[in-house]
N, C-alpha and C positions, 0 to 999 in steps of 0.2 A: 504494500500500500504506500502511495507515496507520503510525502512527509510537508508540510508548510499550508498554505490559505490551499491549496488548490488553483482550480482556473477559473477566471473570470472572464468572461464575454463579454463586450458591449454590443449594442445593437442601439444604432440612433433615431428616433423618431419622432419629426415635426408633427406628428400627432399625441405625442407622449400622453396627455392628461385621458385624451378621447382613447387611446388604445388601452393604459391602465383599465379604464372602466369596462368597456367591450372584454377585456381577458378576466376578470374580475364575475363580473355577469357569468358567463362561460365554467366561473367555477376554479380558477386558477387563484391561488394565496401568495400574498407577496410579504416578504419580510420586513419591506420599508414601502411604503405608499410613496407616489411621486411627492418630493417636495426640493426645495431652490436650496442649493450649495454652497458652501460659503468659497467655493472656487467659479461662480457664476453658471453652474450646470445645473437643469432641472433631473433628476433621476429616482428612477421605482427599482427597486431590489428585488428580487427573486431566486428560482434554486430550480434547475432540472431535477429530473428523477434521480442523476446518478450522484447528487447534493453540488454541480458545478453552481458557479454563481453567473447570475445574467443579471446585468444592470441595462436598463431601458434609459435611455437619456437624451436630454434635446442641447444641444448646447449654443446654438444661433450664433451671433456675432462673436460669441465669448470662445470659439471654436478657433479664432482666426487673429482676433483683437481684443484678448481680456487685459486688464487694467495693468496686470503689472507686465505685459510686453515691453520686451526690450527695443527700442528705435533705432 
């Protein structure tokens, strides 16, 4: 068995809040409901079957140009 967090996936999605709910409905449990990061990312937490971790996340401008970019 391996040893440390394991692995984490991201998956990004300009729909984040509206997808949350749709998977949610559906019957899917998340360990962290979508909420805004103190690094400028909105992200929901979750867990496949095999307990990997998926973080759902939107990250908009802050993807590209967050505050503390260097110039």
């Amino acid at each position: 068995m391996a040893e440390g967090e394991g692995v984490y996936v991201y998956f990004e999605c300009p729909d984040l809040d509206e997808r949350v709910v749709r998977l949610q409905e559906a019957g899917v449990i998340f360990d962290e409901p979508a909420s805004d990061r103190n690094w400028g990312w909105r992200e929901a937490r979750l867990r496949d079957p095999d307990g990997n971790r998926l973080i759902l996340y939107f990250a908009g401008a802050m993807r590209f140009h967050p505050p503390w970019r260097v110039g």
